[in-house]
C-alpha positions as CSV (number, residue, x, y, z in Angstrom):
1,X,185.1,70.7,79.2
2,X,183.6,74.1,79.1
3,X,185.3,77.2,79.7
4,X,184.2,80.8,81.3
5,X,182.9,83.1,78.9
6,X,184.7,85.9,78.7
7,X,183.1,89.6,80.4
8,X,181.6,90.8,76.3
9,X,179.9,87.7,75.9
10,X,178.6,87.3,79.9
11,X,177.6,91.4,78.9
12,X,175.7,90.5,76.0
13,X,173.7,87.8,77.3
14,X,173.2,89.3,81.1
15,X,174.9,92.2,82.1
16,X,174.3,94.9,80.1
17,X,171.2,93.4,78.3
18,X,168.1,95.1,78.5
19,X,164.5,94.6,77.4
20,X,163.7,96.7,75.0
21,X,160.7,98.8,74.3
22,X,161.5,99.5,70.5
23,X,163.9,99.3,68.2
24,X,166.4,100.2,65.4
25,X,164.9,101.0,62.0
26,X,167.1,97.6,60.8
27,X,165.3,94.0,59.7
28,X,165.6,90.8,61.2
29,X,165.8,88.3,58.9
30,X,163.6,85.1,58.6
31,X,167.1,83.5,58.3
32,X,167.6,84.8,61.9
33,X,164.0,83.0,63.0
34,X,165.7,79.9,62.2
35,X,168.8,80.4,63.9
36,X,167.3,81.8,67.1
37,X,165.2,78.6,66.9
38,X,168.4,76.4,66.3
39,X,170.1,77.6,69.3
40,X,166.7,77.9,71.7
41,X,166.0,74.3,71.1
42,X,169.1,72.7,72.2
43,X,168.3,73.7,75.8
44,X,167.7,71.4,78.1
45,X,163.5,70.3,78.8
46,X,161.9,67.7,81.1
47,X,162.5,64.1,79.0
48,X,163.0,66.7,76.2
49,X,159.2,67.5,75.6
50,X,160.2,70.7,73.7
51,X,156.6,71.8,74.5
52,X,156.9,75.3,73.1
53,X,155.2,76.3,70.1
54,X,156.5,79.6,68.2
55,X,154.3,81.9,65.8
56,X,156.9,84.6,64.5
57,X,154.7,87.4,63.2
58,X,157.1,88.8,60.8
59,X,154.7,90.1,58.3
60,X,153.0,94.0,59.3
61,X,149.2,91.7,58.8
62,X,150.5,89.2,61.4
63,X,152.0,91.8,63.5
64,X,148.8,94.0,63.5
65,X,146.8,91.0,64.1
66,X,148.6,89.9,67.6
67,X,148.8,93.8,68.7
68,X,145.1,93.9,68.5
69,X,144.6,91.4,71.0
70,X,147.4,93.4,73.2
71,X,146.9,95.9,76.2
72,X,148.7,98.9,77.2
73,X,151.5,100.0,75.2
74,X,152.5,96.4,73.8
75,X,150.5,97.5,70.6
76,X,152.2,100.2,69.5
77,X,155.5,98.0,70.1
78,X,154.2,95.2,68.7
79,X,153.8,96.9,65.4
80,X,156.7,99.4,65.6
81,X,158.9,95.8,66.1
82,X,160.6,94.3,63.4
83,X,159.0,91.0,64.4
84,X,157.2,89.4,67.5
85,X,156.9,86.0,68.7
86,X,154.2,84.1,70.2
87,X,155.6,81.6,72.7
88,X,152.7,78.9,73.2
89,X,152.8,75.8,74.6
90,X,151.6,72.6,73.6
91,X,149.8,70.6,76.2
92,X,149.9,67.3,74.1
93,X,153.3,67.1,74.0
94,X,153.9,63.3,75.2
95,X,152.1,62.8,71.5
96,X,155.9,63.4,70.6
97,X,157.5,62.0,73.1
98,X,158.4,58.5,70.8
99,X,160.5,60.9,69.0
100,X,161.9,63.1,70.6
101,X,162.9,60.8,73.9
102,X,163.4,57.9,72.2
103,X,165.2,55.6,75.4
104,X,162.2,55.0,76.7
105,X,158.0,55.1,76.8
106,X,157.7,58.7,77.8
107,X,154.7,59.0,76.5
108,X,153.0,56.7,78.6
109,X,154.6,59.0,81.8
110,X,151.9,62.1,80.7
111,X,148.5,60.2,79.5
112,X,145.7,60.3,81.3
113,X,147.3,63.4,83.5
114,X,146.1,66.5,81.4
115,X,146.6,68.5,84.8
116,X,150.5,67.3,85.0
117,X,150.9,67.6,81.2
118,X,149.4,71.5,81.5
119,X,152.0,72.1,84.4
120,X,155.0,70.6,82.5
121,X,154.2,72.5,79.0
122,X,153.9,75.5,81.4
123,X,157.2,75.1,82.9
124,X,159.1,73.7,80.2
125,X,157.4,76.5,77.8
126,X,159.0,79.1,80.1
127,X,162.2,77.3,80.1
128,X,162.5,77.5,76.6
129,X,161.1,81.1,76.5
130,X,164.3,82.2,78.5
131,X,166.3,80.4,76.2
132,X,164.7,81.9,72.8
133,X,165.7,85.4,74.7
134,X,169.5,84.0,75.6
135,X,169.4,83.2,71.5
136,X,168.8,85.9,70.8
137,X,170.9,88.1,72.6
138,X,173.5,85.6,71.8
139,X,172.8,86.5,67.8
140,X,173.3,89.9,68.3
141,X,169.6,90.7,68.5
142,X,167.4,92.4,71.7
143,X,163.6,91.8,72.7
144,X,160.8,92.9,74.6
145,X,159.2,89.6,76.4
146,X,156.0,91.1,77.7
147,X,152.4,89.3,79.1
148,X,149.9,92.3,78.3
149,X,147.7,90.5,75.9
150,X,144.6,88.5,75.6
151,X,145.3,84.8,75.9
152,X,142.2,83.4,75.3
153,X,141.6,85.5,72.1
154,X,145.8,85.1,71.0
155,X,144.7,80.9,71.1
156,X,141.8,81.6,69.0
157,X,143.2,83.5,66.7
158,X,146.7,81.9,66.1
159,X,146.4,78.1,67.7
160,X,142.8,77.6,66.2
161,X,143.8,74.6,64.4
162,X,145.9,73.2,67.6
163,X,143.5,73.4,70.4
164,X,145.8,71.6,72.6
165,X,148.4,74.7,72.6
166,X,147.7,77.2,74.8
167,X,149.8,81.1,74.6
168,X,152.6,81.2,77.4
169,X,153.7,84.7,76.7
170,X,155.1,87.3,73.4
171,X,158.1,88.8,73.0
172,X,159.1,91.5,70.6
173,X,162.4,91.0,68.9
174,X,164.6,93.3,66.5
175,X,167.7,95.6,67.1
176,X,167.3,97.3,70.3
177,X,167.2,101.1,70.1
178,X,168.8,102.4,73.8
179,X,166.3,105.8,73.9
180,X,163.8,103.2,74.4
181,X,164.5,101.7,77.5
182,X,164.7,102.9,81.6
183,X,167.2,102.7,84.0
184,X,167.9,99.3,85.1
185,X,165.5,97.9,87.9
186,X,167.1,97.0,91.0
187,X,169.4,93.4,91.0
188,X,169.5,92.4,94.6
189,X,172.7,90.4,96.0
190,X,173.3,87.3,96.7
191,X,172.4,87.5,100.9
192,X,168.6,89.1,99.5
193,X,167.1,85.8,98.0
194,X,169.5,82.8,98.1
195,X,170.0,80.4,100.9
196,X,173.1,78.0,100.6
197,X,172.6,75.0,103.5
């Protein structure tokens, strides 16, 4: 039976976390990659479709390529980051499906419905999106989830060879540095946007 976190960890993940816009000079391992993906991929997805597809530019070539197809200020964040992630989405995921929701035909659920399989990569993406940002935070590290970029030219340039997976959204990731970030936005209560009936 789970417990309540206590108030540090409930700080780390929520809290007192923050999106940051850059970061300690301090790497993040590719050792980290794989345990940010361990923990992201044991969250719950719709018949576990795990439609989310993750390029980790780690490298200051891969890095400088996703910052060119960036807007804004993501650029210079992208490549003053110790890594960034592209969080795509695969819209032939039921190709998986035998595998990775074994109980039943699954697959047979999503074929011949390309406009319900894009809206379930697009949710579930996102779903797993939030989770790779829990991981994170959870792993002691911070990132900077932002949409300013090009999708169309991100697909071409890192999904190429996957035309079914489409960009969702990129994150920066790395050791937050607090000079970096504003004031915390506005958290409404409970009364603002909840109903309970």
């Amino acid at each position: 039976m789970n417990q309540p976190l206590d108030d540090a960890a409930l700080d780390q993940l929520f809290r007192t976390a923050r999106t940051y816009n850059g970061y300690q000079d301090k790497l993040v391992t590719t050792e980290q990659l794989h345990a940010i993906w361990d923990l992201m991929k044991m969250g719950p997805t719709s018949a576990n479709m795990l439609p989310a597809r993750l390029v980790w530019c780690h490298s200051q070539e891969s890095k400088q390529r996703l910052a060119d197809l960036s807007t804004g200020a993501n650029p210079d964040k992208i490549i003053q980051a110790p890594a960034a992630v592209i969080i795509g989405m695969d819209e032939d995921f039921h190709e998986y499906l035998p595998e990775l929701f074994p109980h039943t035909d699954a697959k047979s659920w999503f074929e011949g419905d390309p406009e319900g399989r894009a809206v379930g990569a697009m949710r579930n993406s996102s779903l797993q999106g939030a989770y790779f940002i829990l991981a994170a935070r959870a792993l002691g590290l911070d990132t900077g989830p932002m949409s300013g970029f090009d999708n169309d030219a991100v697909d071409k340039e890192f999904f190429a060879d996957q035309p079914s997976v489409k960009s969702n959204f990129i994150s920066t990731l790395g050791y937050g540095d607090p000079t970096t970030i504003f004031e915390r936005s506005p958290r409404p209560d409970f009364s603002k946007f909840n109903m309970i009936i």
